[in-house]
C-alpha positions in Angstrom: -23.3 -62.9 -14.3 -25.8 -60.7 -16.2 -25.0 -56.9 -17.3 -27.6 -56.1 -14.4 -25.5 -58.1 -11.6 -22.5 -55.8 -13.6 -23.9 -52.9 -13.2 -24.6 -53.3 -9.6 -21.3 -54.4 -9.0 -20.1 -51.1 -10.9 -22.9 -48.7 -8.2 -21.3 -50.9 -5.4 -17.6 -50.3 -6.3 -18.8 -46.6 -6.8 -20.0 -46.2 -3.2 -17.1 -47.6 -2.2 -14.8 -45.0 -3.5 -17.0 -42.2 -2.7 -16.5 -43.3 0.7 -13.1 -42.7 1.2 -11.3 -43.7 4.5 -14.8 -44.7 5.7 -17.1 -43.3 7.4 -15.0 -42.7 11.0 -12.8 -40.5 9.3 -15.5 -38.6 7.8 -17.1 -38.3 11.0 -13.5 -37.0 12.4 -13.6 -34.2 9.2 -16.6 -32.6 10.3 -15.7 -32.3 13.8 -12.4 -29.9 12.7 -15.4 -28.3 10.7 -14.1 -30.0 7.5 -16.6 -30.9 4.6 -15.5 -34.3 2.3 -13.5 -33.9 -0.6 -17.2 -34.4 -2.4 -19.1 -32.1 -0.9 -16.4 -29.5 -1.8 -16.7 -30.1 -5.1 -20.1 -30.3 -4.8 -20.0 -26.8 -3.7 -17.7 -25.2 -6.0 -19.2 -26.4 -9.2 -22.6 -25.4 -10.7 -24.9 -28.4 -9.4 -25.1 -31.7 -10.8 -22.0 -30.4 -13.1 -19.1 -33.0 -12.1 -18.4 -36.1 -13.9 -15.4 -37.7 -12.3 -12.7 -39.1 -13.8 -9.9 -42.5 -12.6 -12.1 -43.5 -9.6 -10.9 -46.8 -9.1 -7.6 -45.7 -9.5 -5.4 -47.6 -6.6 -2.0 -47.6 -5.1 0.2 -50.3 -5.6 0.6 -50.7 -2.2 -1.8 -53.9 -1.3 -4.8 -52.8 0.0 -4.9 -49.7 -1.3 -8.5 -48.1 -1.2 -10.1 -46.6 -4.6 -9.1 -43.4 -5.9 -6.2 -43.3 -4.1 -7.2 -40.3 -1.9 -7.8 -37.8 -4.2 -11.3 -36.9 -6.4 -10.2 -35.9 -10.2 -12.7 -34.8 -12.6 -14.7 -31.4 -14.4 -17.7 -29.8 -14.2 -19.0 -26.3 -14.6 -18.5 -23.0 -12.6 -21.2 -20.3 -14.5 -21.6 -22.4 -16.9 -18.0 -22.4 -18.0 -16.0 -25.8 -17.9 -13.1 -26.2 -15.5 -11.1 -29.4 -14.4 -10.1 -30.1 -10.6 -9.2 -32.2 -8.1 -9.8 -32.4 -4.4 -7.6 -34.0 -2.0 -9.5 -36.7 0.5 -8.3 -36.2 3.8 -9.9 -39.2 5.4 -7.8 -41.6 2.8 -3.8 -41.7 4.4 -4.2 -38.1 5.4 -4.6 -36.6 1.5 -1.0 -37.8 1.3 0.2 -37.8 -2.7 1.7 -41.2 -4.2 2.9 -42.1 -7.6 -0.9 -43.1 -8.0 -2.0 -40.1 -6.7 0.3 -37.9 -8.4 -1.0 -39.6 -12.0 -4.2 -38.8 -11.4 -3.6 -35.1 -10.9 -1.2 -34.9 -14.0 -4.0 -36.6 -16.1 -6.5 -33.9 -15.3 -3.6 -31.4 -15.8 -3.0 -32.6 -18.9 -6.8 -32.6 -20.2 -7.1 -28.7 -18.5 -3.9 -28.0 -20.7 -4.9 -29.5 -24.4 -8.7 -28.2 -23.7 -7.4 -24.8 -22.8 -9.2 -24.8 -19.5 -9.0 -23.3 -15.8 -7.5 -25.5 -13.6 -8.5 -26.3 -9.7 -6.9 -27.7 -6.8 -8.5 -28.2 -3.5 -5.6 -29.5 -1.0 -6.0 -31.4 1.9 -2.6 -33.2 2.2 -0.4 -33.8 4.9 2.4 -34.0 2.3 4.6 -37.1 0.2 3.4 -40.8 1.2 6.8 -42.2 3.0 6.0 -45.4 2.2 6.2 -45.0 -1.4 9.4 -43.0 -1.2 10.8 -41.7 -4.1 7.9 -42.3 -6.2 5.8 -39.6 -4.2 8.7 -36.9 -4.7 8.8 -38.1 -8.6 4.7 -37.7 -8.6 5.4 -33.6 -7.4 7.5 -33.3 -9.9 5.4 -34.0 -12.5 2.9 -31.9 -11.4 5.2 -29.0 -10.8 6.1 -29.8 -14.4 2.8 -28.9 -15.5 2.1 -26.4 -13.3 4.7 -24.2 -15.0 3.7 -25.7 -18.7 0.0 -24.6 -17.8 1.1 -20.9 -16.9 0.1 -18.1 -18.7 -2.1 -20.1 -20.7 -4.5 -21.0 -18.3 -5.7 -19.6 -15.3 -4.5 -21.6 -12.2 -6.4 -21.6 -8.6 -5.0 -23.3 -5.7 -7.5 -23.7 -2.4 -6.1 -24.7 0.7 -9.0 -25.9 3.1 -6.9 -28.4 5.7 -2.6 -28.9 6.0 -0.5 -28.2 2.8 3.3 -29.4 4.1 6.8 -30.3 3.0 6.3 -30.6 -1.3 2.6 -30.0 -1.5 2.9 -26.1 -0.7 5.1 -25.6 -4.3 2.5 -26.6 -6.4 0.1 -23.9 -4.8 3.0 -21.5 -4.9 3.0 -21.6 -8.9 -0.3 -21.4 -9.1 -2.1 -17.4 -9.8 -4.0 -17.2 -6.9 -4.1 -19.4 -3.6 -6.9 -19.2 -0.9 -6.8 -20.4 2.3 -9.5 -21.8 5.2 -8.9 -19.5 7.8 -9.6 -22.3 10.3 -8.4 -25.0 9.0 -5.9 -24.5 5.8 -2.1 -24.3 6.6 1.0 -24.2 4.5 4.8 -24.9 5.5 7.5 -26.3 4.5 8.5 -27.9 7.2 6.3 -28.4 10.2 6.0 -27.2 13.8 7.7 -31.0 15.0 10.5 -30.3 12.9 11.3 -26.7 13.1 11.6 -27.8 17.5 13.7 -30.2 16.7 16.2 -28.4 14.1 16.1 -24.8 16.4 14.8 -25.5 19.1 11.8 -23.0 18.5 7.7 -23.9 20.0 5.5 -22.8 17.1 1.7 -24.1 16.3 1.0 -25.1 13.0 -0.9 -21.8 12.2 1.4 -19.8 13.8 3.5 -20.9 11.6 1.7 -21.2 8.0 -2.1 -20.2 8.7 -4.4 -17.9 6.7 -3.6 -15.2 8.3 0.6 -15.7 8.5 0.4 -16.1 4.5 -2.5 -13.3 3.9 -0.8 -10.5 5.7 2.8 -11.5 6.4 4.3 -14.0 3.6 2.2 -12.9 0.6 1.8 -16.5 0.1 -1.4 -16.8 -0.3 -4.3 -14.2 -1.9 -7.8 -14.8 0.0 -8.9 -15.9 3.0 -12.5 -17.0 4.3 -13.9 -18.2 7.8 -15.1 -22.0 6.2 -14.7 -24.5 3.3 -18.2 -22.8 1.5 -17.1 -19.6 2.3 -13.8 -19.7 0.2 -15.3 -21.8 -2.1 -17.9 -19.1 -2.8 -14.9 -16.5 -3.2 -13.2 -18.8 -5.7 -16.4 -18.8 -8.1 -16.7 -15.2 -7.6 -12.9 -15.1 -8.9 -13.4 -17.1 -11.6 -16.7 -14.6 -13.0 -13.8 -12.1 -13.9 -11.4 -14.5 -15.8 -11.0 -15.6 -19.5 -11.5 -19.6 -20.0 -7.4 -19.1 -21.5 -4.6 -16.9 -22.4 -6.6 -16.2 -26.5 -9.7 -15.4 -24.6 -11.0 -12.1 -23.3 -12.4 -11.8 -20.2 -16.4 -12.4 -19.8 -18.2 -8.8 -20.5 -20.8 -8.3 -18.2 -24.2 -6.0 -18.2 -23.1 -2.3 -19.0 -25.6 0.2 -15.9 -27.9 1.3 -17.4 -29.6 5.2 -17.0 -25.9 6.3 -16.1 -23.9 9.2 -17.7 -20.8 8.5 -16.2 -19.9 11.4 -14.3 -18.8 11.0 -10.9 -18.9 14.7 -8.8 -17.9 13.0 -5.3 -14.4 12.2 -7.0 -14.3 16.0 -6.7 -14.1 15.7 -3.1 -12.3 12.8 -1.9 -8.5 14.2 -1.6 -7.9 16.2 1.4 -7.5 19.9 0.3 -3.7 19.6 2.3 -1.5 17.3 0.0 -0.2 15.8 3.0 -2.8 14.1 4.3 -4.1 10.1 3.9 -7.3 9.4 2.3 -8.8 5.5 1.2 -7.9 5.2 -2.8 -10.3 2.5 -2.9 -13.4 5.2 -2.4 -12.3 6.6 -5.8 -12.1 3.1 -7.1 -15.1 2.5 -6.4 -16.5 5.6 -7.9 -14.6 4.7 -11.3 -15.7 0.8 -11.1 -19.2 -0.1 -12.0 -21.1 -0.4 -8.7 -20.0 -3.3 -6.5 -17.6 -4.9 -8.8 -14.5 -3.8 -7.8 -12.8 -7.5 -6.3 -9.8 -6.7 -3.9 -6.7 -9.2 -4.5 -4.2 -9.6 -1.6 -5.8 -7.2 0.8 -4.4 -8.0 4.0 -0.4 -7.9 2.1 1.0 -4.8 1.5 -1.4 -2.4 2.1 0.4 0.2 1.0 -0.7 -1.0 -2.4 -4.2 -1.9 -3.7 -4.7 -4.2 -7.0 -7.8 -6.3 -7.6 -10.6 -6.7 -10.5 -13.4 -4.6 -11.4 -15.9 -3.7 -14.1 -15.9 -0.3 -16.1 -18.9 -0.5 -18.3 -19.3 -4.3 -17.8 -15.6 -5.3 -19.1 -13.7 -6.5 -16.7 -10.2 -4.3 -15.6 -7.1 -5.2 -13.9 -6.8 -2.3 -11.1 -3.3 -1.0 -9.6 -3.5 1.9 -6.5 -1.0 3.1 -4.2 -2.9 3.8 -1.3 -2.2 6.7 0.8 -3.5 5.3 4.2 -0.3 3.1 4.7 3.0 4.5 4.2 1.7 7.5 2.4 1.3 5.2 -0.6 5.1 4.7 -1.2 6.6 1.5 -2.6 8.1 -1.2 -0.8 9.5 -4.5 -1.3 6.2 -6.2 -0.7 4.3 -4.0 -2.5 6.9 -4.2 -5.4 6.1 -8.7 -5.3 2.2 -7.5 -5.1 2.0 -5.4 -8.1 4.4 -7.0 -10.5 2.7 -10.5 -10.2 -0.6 -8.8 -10.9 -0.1 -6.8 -13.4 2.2 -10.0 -15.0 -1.4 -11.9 -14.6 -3.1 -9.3 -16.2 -0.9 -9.4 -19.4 -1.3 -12.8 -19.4 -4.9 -12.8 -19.9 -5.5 -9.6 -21.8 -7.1 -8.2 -19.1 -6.4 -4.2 -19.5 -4.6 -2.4 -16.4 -5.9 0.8 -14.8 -3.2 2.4 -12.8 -4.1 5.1 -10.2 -0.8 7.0 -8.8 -0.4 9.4 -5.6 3.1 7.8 -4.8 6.0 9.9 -2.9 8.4 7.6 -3.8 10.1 4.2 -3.0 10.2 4.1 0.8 13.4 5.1 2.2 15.6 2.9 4.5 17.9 0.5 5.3 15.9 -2.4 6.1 14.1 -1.5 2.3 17.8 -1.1 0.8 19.2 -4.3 2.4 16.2 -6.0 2.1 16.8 -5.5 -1.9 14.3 -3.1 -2.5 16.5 -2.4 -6.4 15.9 -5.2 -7.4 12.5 -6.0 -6.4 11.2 -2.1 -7.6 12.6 -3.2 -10.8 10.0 -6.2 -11.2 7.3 -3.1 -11.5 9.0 -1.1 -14.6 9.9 -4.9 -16.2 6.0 -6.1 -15.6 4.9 -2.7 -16.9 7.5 -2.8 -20.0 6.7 -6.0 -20.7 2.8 -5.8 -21.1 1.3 -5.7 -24.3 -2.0 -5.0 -23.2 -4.3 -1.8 -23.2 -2.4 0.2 -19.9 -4.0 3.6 -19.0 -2.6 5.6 -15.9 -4.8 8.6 -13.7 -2.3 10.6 -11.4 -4.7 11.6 -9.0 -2.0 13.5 -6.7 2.0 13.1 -6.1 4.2 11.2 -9.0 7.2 11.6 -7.9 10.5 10.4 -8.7 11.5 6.9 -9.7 8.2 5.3 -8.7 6.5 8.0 -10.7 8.8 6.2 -14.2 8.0 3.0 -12.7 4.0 3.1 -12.1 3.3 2.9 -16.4 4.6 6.0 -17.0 4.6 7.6 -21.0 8.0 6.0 -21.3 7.3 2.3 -20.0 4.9 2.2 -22.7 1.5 3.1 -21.2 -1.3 4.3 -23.8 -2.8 6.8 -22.2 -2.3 8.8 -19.3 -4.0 11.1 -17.4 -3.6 13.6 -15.0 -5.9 15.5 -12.4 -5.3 19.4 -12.2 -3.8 19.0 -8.7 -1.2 16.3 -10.1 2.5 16.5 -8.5 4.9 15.6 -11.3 8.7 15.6 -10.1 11.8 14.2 -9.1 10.7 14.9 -5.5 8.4 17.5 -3.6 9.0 21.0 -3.9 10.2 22.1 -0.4 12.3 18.4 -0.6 13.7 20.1 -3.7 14.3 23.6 -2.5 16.9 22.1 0.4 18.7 20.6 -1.9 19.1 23.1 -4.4 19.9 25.4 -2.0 23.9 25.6 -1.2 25.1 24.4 2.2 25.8 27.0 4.8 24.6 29.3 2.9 22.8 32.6 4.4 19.3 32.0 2.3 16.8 35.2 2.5 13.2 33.6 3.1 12.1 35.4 0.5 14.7 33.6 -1.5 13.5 30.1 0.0 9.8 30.8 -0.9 10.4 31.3 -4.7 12.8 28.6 -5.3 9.6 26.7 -3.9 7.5 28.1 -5.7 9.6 27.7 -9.0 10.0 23.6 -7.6 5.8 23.7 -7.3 5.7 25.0 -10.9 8.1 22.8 -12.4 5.7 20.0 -11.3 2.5 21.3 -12.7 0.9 18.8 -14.6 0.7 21.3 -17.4 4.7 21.0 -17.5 4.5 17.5 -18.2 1.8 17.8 -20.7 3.7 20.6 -22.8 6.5 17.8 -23.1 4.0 14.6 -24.3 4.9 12.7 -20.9 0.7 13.4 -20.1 -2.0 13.2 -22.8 -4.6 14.9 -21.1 -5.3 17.0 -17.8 -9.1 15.9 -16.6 -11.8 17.1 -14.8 -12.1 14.3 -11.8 -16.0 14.0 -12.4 -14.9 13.0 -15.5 -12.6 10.2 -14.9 -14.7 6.8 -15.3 -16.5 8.5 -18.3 -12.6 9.6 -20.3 -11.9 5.5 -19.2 -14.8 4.1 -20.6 -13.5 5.7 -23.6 -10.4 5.5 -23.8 -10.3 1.9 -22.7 -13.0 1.3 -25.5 -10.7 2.9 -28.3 -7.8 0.2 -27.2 -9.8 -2.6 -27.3 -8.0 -3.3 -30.6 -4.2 -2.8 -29.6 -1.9 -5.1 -30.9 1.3 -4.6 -29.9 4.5 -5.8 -31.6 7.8 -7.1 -29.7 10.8 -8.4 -31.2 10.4 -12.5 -30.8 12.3 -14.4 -28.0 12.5 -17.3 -25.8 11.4 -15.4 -22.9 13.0 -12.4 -20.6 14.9 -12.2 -17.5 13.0 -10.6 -15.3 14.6 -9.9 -11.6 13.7 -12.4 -9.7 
């Protein structure tokens, strides 16, 4: 046989693969409004980027098809290298074998030594039973490098079709996870199971769809209504992210013919202190136009965190928001920011944090629930970061989640204050029945300046005269004092005492 009858072979063996479970199966993915594991990639990556990798990998299981059921390889997402795989559904239901598993670990590994981000598209019904042991030992090592790669590269997990028993822990150490809203799902174990173990009737996305893990578990970060649709969302991600943990994030075009100043911030808290109002409207009016990129939306919405641009560089936002539980901090909301802001450090992308907070919400359920220990993963993730952190307290700081949201003493830079800023232990008519003795005649008139003392105790100019606030600003002038001051930190280096690592609580 001649090197052309070779080479044919080779284009033949290649069709094969690309193939999959054949073309039945295929046929059966579109119908549940599936795309291939091909055309995923295909859509993800910049075109005609990919060059795949171990295709005619096969089980040792006789008659096992090429590839094994999953598509390894790299290509290019704006014109930045990443590696991936993508799980193929039609070939024993994207289930991961010892074959499997190596071929995933392999393009770990390459992500890892080149320094890389790393992709997963999952389609997997779970392990391979019939290779046993060999399928748990194949999670392992990919867990194993899951955990290596963290920190040093950014991690994306994409859940477009079931992710169930093992599968969903590799996702769950991953930064970011989206989800199909029609057809991704994550559990551990599934609805069969769960009726047979308690007796409870639950579908599968009941149980672990989009929206369960965008809204209720936290699980997951971003949703969309299709396989393009999240795909889209992923490379939109990725346009705010270093390449690795030396890297800085991509700059983007500064506006042009703008002086900064933003007069509507002026007029976007409600004159009475009481009252909601959206936070992201200001964020928007800090951000450069259009980039500000929500993270975790639908979780927690008492707290907002996500990306944005100030002057083209790329900023790592954290908001209370008044519209949900007057802004306060919760367990969930606790999980939200930490991780974030834990991210951000990771990847020396700066942190913008934007307070009106009344406290940690009050309760049992909070108490019980372990709302201590969670609250503390904020001051830790704060404490811990090393890079540039500038605060704004746009209204209420008050009490412990005041210390906690980078406050002067967690080691923030910078931190602002608007003239209308509340800086206390609690508000001032909270205050007053406190201080006030119990059963105690008090004159009205005595009430109204013990308020009135509490008000000025909170001034922002108190906390200025003691250092705990560097400046108070003019709200037009917000985005134009962050340009600024973000731009003077661009250098910070700052030094920590060496060690293994810390113990955050967990």
């Amino acid at each position: 046989m001649n090197m052309f009858d070779k080479v044919d072979d080779l284009y033949k063996s290649r069709q094969i693969a690309a193939l999959g479970g054949g073309t039945e199966k295929i046929d059966k993915q579109k119908r549940k409004g599936k795309l291939t594991a091909r055309e995923r990639i295909g859509l993800l990556l910049d075109q005609g980027s990919f060059v795949e990798l171990n295709a005619f990998v096969r089980s040792r299981q006789p008659g096992g098809p090429l590839g094994d059921g999953v598509v390894t390889g790299f290509g290019k997402i704006h014109g930045r290298p990443v590696y991936l795989f993508s799980q193929d559904f039609t070939v024993t239901g994207g289930a991961l074998g010892e074959m499997h598993a190596k071929k995933i670990a392999a393009v770990m590994d390459l992500a890892l030594k080149n320094k890389t981000p790393f992709i997963g598209l999952n389609d997997s019904g779970g392990a391979r039973i019939q290779e046993g042991v060999l399928s748990l030992d194949g999670y392992g090592h990919v867990f194993y490098r899951n955990v290596l790669c963290s920190g040093i590269i950014p991690q994306i997990s994409v859940i477009l079709g079931p992710c169930a028993g093992g599968a969903v822990y590799s996702p769950a150490l991953t930064d970011f996870v989206f989800m199909s809203e029609k057809t991704g799902q994550m559990f551990i174990t599934g609805p069969k199971v769960i009726k047979t173990a308690t007796g409870e009737n639950v579908t599968p996305c009941e149980l672990g769809g989009a929206s369960i893990h965008n809204s209720i578990s936290g699980n997951a970060h971003f949703s969309g209504d299709s396989d393009e649709a999240v795909l889209q969302e992923v490379r939109k991600l990725l346009s705010y992210l270093p390449q690795h943990h030396e890297e800085k994030p991509p700059a983007g075009p500064k506006p042009v013919k703008d002086d900064d100043m933003r007069p509507l911030l002026l007029t976007l808290l409600p004159e009475d202190g009481q009252r909601p109002y959206d936070v992201k409207n200001i964020i928007r009016e800090i951000a450069d136009s259009g980039t500000f990129f929500e993270v975790q939306q639908h979780f927690a919405k008492n707290a907002v965190i996500g990306f944005a641009r100030i002057a083209g560089e790329v900023t790592g936002i954290v908001a209370n928001q008044p519209k949900y539980l007057a802004g306060s901090l919760t367990i969930d909301a606790s999980d939200k920011m930490s991780r974030f802001i834990r991210f951000c450090d990771s990847f020396q992308i700066p942190i913008l944090t934007l307070v009106d907070v009344p406290g940690f919400l009050p309760g049992i359920r909070e108490e019980h629930g372990g709302v201590i220990r969670h609250g503390a993963k904020i001051l830790y993730a704060y404490a811990e970061a090393a890079v540039p952190k500038v605060t704004v307290i746009l209204r209420k700081a008050y009490g412990g989640a005041y210390v906690a949201l980078n406050s002067k003493a967690l080691g923030a830079d910078v931190v602002f204050a608007w003239p209308n800023a509340e800086i206390a232990v609690m508000g001032a008519e909270e205050a007053t029945d406190i201080l006030l003795t119990k059963g105690k005649n008090t004159e009205e008139a005595d009430r109204k300046r013990l308020i009135a003392e509490c008000m000025k105790a909170a001034s922002p100019f108190t906390a200025a005269r003691h250092g705990m606030i560097d400046d108070i600003i003019d709200p037009k002038e917000t985005r134009k004092r962050l340009i600024q001051t973000f731009d003077m930190l661009k250098s910070k280096r700052d030094i920590r005492p060496k060690r293994k690592h810390g113990n955050i609580p967990l």
